[in-house]
TIRODREN-766849 format. One record per residue: x, y, z of N, C-alpha, C, O, CB in turn; residue in one letter. Coordinates in Angstrom, 3 decimals. Glycine has a CB too. Example, Ala and Ser with C-alpha at 12.3 -4.5 7.8 and 13.67 -1.06 7.14 Angstrom:
REM TIRODREN-766849
<r n_x="13.190" n_y="-5.690" n_z="7.800" ca_x="12.300" ca_y="-4.500" ca_z="7.800" c_x="13.200" c_y="-3.300" c_z="7.800" o_x="14.236" o_y="-3.319" o_z="8.465" cb_x="11.308" cb_y="-4.473" cb_z="9.046" res="a"/>
<r n_x="12.850" n_y="-2.250" n_z="7.080" ca_x="13.670" ca_y="-1.060" ca_z="7.140" c_x="12.900" c_y="0.030" c_z="7.870" o_x="13.409" o_y="1.138" o_z="8.039" cb_x="14.084" cb_y="-0.598" cb_z="5.725" res="s"/>
***
This chain:
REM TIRODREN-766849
<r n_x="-6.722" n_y="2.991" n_z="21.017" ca_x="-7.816" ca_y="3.587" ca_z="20.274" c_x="-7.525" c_y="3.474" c_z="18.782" o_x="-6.444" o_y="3.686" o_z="18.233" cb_x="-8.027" cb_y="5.064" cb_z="20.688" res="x"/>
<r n_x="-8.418" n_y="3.186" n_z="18.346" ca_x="-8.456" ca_y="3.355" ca_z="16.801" c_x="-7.903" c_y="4.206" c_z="15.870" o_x="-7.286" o_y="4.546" o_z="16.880" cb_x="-9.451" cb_y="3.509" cb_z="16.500" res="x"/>
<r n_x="-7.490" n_y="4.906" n_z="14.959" ca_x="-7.690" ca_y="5.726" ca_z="13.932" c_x="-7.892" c_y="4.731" c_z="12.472" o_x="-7.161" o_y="4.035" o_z="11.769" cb_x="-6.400" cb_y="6.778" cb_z="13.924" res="x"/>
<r n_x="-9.175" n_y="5.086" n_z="12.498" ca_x="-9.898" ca_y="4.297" ca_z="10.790" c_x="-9.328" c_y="5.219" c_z="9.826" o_x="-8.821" o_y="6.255" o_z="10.255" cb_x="-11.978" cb_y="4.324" cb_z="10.466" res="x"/>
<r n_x="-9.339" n_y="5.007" n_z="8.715" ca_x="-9.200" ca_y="5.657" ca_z="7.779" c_x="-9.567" c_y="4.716" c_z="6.166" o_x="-9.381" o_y="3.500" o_z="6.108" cb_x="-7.798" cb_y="6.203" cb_z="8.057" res="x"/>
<r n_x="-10.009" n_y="5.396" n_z="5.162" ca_x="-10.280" ca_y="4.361" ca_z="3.985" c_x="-9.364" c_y="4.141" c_z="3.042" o_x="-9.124" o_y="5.276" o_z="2.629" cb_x="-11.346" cb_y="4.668" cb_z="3.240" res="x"/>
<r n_x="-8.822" n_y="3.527" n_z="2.549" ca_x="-7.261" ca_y="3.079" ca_z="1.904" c_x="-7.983" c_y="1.998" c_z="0.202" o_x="-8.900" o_y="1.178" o_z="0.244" cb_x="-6.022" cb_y="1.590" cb_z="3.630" res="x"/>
<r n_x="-7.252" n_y="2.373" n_z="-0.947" ca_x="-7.357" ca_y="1.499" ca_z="-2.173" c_x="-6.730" c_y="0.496" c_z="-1.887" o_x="-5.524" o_y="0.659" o_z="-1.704" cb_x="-6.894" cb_y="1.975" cb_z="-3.405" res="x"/>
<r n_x="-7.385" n_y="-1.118" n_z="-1.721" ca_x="-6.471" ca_y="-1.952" ca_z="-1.696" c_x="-6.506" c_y="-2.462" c_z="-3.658" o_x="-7.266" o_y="-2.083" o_z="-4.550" cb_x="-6.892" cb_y="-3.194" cb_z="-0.333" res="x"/>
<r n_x="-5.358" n_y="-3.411" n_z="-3.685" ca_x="-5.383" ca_y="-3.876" ca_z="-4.870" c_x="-5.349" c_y="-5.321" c_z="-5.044" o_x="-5.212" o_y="-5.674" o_z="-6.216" cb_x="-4.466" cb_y="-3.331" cb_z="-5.479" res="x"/>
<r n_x="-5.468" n_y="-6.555" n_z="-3.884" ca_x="-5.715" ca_y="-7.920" ca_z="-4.243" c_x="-6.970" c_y="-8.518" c_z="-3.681" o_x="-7.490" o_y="-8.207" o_z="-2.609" cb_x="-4.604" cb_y="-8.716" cb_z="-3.840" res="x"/>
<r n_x="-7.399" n_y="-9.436" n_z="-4.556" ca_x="-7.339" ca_y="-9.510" ca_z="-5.894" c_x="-8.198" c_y="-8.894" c_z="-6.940" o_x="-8.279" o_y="-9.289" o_z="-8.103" cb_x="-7.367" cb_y="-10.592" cb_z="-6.073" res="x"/>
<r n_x="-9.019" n_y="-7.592" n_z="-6.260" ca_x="-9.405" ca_y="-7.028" ca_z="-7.028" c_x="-9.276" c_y="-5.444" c_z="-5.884" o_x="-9.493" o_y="-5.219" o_z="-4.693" cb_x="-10.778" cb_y="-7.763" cb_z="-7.685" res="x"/>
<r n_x="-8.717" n_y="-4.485" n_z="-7.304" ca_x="-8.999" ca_y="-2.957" ca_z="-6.650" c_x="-10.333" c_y="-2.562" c_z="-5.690" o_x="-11.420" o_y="-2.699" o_z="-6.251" cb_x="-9.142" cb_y="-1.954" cb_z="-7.919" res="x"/>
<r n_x="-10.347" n_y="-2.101" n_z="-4.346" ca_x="-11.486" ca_y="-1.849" ca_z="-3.513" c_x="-10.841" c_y="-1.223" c_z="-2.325" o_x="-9.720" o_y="-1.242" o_z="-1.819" cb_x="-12.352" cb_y="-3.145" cb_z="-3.171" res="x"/>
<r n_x="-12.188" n_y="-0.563" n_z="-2.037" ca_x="-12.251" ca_y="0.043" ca_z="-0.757" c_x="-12.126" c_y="-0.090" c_z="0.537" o_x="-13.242" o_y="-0.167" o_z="1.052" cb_x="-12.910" cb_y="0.319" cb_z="-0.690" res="x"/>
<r n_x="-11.051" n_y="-0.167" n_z="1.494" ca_x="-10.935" ca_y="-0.974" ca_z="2.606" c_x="-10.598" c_y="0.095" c_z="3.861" o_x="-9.934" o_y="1.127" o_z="3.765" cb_x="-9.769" cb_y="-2.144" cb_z="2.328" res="x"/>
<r n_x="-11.294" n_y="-0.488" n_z="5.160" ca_x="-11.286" ca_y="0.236" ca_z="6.224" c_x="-9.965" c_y="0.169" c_z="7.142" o_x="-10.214" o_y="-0.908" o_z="7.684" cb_x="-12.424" cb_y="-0.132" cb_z="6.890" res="x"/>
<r n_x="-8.890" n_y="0.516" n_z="7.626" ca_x="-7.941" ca_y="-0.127" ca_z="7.877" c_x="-7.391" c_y="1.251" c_z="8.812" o_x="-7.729" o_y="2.412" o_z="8.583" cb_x="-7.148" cb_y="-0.801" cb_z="6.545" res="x"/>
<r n_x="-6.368" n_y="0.753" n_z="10.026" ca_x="-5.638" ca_y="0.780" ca_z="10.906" c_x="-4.848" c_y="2.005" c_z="10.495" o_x="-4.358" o_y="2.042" o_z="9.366" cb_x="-5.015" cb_y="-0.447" cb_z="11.120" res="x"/>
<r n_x="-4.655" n_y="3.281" n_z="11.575" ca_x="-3.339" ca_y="4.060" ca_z="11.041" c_x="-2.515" c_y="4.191" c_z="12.459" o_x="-2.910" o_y="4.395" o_z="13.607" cb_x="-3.722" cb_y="5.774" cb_z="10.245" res="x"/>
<r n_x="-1.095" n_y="3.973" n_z="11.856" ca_x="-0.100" ca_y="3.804" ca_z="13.366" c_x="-0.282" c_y="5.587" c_z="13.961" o_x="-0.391" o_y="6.604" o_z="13.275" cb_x="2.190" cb_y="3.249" cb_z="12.887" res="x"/>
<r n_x="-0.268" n_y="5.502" n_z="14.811" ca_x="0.011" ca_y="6.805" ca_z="16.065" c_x="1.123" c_y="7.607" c_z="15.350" o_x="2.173" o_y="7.082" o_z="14.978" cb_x="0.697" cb_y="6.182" cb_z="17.877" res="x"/>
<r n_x="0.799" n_y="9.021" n_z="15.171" ca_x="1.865" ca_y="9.566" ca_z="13.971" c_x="2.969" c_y="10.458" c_z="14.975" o_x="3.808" o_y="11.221" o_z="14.498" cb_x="0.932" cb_y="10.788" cb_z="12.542" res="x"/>
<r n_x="2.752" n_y="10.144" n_z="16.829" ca_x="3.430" ca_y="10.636" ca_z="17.489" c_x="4.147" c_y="9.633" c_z="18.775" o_x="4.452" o_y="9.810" o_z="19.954" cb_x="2.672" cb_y="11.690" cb_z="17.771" res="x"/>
<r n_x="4.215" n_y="8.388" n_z="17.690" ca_x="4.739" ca_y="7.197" ca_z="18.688" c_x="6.471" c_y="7.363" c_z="18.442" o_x="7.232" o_y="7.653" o_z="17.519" cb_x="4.025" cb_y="5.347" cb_z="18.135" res="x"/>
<r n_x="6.543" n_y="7.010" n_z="19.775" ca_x="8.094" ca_y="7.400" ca_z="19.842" c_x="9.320" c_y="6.290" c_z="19.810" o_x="10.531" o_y="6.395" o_z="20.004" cb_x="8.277" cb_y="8.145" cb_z="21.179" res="x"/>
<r n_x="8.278" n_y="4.950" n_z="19.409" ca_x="8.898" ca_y="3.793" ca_z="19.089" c_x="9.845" c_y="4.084" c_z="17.681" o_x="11.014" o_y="4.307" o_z="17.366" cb_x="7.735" cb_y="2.647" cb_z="18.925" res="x"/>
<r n_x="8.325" n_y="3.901" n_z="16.996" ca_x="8.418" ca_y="3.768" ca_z="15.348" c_x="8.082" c_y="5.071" c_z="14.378" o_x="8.093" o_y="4.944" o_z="13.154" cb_x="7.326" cb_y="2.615" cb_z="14.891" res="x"/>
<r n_x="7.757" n_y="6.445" n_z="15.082" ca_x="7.852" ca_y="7.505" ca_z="14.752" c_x="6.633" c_y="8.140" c_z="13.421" o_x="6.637" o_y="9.027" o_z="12.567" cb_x="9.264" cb_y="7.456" cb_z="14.496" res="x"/>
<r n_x="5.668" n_y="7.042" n_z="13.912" ca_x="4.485" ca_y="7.297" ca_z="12.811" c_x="4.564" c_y="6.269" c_z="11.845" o_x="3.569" o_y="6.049" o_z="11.154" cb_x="4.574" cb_y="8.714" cb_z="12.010" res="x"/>
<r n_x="5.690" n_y="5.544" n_z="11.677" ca_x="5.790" ca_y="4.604" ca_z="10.436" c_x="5.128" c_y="3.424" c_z="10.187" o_x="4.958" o_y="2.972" o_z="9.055" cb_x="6.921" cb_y="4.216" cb_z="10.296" res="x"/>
<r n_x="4.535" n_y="2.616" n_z="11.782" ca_x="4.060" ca_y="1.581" ca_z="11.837" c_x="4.679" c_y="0.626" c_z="12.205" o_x="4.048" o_y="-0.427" o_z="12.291" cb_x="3.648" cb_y="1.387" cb_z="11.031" res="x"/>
<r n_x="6.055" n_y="0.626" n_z="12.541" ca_x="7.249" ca_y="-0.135" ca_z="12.566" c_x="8.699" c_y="0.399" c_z="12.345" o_x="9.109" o_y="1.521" o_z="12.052" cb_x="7.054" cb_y="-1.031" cb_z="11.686" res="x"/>
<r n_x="9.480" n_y="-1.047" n_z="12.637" ca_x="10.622" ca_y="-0.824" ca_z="12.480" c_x="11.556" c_y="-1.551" c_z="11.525" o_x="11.494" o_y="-2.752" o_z="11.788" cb_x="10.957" cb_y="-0.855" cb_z="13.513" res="x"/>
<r n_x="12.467" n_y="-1.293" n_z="10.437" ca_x="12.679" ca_y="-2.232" ca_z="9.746" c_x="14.344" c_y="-2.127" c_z="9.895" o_x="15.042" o_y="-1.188" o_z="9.514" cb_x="11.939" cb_y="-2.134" cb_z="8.349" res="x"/>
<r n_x="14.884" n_y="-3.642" n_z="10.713" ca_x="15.873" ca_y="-4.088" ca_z="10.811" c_x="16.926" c_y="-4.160" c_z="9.313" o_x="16.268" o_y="-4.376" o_z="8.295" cb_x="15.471" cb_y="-5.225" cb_z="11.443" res="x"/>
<r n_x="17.993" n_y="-4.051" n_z="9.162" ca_x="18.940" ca_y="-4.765" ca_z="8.183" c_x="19.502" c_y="-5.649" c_z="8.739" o_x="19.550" o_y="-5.777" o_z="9.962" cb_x="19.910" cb_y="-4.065" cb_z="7.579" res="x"/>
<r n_x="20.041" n_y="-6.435" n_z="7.863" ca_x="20.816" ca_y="-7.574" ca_z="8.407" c_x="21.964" c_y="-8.046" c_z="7.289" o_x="21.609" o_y="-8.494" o_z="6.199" cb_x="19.744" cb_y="-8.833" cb_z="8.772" res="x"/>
<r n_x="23.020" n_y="-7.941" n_z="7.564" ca_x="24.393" ca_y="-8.650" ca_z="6.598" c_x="24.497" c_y="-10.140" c_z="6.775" o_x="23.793" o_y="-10.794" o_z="7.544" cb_x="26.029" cb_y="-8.047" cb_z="7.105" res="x"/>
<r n_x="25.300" n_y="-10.547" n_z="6.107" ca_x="25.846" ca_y="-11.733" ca_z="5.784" c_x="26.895" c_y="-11.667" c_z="7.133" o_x="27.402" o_y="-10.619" o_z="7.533" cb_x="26.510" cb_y="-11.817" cb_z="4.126" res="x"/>
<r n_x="27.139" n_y="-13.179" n_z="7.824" ca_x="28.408" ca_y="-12.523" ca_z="8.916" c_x="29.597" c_y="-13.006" c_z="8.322" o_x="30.514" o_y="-12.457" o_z="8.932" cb_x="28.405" cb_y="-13.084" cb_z="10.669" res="x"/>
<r n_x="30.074" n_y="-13.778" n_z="7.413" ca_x="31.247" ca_y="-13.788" ca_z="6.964" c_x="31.915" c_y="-12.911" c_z="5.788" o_x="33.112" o_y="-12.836" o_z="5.515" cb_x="31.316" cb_y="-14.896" cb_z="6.742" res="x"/>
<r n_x="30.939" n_y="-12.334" n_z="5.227" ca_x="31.248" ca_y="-10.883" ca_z="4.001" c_x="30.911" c_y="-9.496" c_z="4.674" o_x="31.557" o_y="-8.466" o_z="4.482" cb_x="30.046" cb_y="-10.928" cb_z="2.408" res="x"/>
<r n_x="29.985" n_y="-9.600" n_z="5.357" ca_x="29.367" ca_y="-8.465" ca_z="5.900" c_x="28.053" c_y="-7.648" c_z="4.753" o_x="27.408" o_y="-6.629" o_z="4.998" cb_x="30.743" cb_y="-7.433" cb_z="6.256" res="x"/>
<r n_x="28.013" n_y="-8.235" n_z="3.915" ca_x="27.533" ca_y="-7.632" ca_z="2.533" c_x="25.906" c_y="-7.489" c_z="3.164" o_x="25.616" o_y="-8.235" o_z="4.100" cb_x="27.804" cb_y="-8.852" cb_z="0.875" res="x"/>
<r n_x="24.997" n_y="-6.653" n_z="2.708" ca_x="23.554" ca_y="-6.927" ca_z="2.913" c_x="22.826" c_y="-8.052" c_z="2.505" o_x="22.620" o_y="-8.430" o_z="1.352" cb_x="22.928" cb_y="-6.044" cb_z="2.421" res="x"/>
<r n_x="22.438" n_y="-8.577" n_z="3.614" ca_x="21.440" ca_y="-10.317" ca_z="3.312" c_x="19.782" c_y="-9.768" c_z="3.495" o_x="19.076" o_y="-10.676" o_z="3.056" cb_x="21.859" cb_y="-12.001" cb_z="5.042" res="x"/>
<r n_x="19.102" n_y="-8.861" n_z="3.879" ca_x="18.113" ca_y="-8.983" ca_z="3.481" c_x="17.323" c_y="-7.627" c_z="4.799" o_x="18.052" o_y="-6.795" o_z="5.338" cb_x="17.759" cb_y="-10.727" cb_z="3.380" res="x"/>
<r n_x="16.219" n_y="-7.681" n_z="5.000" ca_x="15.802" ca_y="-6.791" ca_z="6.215" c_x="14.697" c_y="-7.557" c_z="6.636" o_x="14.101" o_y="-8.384" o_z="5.947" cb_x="15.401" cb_y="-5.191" cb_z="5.918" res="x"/>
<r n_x="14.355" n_y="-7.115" n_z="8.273" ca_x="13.449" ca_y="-7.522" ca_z="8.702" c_x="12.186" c_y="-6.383" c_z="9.242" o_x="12.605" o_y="-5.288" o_z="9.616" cb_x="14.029" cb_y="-8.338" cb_z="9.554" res="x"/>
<r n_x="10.857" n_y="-6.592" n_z="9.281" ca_x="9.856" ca_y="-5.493" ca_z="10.026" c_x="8.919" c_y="-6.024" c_z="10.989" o_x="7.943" o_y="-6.774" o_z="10.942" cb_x="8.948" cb_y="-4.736" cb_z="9.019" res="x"/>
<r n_x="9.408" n_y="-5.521" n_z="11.684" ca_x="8.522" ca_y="-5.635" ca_z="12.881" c_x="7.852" c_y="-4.480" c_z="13.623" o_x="8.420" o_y="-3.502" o_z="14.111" cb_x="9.236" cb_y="-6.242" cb_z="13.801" res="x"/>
<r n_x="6.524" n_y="-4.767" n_z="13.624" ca_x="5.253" ca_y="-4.534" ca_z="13.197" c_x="5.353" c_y="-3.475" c_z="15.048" o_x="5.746" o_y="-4.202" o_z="15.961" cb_x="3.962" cb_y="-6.320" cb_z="12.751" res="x"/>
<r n_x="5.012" n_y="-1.885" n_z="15.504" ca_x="5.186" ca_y="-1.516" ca_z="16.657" c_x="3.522" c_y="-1.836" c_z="17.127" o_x="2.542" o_y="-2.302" o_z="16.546" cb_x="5.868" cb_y="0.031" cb_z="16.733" res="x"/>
<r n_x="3.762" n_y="-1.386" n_z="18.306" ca_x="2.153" ca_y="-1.889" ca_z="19.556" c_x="1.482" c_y="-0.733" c_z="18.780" o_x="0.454" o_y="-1.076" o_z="18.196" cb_x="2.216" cb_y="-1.584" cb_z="21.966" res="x"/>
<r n_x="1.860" n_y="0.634" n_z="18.640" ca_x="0.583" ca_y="1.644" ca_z="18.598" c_x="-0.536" c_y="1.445" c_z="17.508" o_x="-1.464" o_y="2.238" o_z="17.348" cb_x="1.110" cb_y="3.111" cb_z="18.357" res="x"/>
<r n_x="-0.330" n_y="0.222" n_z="16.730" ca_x="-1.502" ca_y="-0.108" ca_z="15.671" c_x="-1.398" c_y="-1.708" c_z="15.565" o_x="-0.715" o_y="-2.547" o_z="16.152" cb_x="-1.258" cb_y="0.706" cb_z="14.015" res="x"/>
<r n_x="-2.381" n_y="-1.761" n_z="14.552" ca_x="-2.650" ca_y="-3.355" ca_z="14.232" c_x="-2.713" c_y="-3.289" c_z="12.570" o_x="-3.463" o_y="-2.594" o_z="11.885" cb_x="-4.326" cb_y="-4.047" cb_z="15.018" res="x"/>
<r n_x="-1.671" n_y="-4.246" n_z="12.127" ca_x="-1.687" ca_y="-4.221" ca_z="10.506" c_x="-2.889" c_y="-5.174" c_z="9.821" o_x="-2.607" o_y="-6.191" o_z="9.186" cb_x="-0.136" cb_y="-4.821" cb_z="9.930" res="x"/>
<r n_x="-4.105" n_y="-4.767" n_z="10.007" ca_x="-5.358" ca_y="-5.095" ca_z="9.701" c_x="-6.208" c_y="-4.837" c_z="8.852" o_x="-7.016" o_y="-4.975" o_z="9.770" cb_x="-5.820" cb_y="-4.952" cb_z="10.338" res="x"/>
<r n_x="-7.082" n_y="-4.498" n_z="7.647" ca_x="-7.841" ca_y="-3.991" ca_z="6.683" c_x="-8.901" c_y="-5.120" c_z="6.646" o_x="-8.889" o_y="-6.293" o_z="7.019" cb_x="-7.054" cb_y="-3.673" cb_z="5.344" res="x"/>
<r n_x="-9.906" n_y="-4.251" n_z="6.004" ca_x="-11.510" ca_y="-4.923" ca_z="6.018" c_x="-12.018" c_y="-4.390" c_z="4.592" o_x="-12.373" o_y="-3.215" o_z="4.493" cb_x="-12.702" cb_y="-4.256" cb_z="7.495" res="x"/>
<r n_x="-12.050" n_y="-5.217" n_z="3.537" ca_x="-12.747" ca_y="-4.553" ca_z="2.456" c_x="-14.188" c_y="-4.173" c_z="2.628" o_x="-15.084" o_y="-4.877" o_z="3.094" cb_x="-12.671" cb_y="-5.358" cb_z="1.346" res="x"/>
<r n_x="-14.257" n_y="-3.053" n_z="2.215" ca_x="-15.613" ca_y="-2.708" ca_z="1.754" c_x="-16.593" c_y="-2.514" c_z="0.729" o_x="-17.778" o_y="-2.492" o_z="1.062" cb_x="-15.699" cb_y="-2.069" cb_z="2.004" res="x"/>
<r n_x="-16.363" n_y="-2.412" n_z="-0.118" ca_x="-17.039" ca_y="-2.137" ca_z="-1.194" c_x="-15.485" c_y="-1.956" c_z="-2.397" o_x="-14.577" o_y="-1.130" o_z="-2.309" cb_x="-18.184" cb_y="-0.631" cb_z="-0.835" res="x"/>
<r n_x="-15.720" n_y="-3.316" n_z="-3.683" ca_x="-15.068" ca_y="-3.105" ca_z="-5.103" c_x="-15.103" c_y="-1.789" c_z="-5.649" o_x="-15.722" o_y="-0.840" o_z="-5.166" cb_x="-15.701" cb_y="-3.934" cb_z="-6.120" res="x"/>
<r n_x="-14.284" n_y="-1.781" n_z="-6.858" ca_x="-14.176" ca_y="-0.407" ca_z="-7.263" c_x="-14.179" c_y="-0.772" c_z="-8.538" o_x="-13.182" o_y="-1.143" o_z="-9.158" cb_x="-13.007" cb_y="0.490" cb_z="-6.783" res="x"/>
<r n_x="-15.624" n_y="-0.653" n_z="-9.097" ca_x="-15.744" ca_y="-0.947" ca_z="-10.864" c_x="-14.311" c_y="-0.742" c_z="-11.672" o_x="-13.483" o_y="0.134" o_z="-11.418" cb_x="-16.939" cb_y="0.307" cb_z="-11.662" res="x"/>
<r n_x="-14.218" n_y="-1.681" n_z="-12.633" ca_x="-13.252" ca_y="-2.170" ca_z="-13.546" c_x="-13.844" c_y="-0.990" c_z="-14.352" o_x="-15.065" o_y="-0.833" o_z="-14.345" cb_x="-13.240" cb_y="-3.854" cb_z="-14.125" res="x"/>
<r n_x="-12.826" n_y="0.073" n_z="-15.231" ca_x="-13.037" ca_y="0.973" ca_z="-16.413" c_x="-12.509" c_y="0.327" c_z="-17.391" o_x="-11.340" o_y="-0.020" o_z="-17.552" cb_x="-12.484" cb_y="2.318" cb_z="-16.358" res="x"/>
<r n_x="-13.557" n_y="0.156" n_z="-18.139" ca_x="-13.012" ca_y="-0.345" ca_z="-19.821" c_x="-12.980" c_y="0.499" c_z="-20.365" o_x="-13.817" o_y="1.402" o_z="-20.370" cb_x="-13.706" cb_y="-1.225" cb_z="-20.761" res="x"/>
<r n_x="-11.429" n_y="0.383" n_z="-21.317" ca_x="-11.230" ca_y="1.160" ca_z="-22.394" c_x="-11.927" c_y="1.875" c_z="-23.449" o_x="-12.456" o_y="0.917" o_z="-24.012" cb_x="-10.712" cb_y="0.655" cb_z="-22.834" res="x"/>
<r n_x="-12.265" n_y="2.826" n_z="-24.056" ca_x="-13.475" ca_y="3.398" ca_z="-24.804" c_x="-12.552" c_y="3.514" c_z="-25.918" o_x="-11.458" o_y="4.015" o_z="-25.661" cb_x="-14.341" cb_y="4.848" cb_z="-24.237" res="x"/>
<r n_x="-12.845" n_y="3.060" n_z="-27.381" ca_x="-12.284" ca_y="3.741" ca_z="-28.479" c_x="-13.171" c_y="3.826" c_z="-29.076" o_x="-14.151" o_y="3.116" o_z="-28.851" cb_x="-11.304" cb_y="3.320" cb_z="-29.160" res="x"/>
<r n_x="-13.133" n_y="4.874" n_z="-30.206" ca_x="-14.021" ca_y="5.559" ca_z="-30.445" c_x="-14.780" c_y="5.275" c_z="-31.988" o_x="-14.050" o_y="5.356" o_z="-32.976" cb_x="-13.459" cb_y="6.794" cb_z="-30.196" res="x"/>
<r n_x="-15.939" n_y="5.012" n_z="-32.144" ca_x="-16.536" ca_y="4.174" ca_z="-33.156" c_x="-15.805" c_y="3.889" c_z="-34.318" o_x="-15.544" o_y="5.092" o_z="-34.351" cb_x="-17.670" cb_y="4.688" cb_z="-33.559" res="x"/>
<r n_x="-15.248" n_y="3.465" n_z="-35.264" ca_x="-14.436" ca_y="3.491" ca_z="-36.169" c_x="-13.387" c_y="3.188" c_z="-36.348" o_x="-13.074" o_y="2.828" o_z="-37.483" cb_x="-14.380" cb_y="4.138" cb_z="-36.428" res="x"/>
<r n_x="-12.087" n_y="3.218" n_z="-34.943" ca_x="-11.258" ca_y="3.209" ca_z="-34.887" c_x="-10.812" c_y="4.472" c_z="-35.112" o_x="-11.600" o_y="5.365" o_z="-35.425" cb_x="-10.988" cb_y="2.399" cb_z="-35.347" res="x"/>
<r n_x="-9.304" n_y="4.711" n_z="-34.955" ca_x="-8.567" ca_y="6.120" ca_z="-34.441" c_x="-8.220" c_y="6.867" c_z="-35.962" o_x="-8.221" o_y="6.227" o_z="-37.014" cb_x="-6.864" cb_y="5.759" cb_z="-33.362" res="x"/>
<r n_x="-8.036" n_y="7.777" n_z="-35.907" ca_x="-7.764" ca_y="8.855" ca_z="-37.189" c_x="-6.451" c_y="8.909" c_z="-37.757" o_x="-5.459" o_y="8.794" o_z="-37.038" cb_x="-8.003" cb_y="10.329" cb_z="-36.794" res="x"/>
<r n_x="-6.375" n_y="9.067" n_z="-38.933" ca_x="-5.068" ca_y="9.132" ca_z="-39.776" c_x="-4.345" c_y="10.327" c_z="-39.879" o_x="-3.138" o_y="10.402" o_z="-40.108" cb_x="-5.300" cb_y="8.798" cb_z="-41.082" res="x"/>
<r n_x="-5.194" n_y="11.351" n_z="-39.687" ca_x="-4.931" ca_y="12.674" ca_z="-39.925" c_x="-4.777" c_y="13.223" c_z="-38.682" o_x="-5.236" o_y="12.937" o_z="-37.577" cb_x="-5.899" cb_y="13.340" cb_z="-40.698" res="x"/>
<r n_x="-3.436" n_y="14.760" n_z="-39.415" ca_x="-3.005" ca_y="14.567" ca_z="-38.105" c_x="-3.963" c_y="16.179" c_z="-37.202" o_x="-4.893" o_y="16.760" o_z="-37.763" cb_x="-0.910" cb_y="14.544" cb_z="-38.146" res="x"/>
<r n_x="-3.522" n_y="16.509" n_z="-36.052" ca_x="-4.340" ca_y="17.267" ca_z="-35.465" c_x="-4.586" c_y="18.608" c_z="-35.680" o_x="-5.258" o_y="19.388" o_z="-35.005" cb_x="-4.116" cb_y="17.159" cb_z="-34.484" res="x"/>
<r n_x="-3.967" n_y="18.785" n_z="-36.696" ca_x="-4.374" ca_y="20.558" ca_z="-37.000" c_x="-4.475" c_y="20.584" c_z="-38.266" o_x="-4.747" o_y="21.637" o_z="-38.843" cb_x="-3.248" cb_y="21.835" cb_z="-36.587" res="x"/>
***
């Protein structure tokens, strides 16, 4: 089953998107959506990088819906004041 929910995406433009939420009582991945492996180097042992893999109780999916107007900067007729505030 589903859980929708509406989420800000940001590429390539800021908007509104309908998207997937993992089961917040899955006993895989514990609400997180997944699981994320580490992994070392095997002759140093040092950290080489991590891996995620993605659990069954959701689908990592989004659907934009509707952009989210660009706010332009407002300054204020004249340019800004010299003087100070009190």
């Amino acid at each position: 089953m589903l859980r929708l929910r509406l989420k800000v995406i940001g590429c390539p433009r800021r908007a509104l998107a309908l998207t997937d939420t993992p089961r917040p009582h899955c006993p895989d991945c514990r609400g997180a959506g997944g699981i994320e492996s580490f992994y070392g180097d095997y002759d140093t042992g040092e950290y080489a990088g991590s891996d995620f893999h993605f659990c069954d109780c959701w689908t990592a999916w989004s659907v934009p819906l509707l952009p989210l107007p660009r706010w332009t900067r407002r300054t204020p007729p004249g340019g800004y004041s010299d003087e100070p505030p009190f």
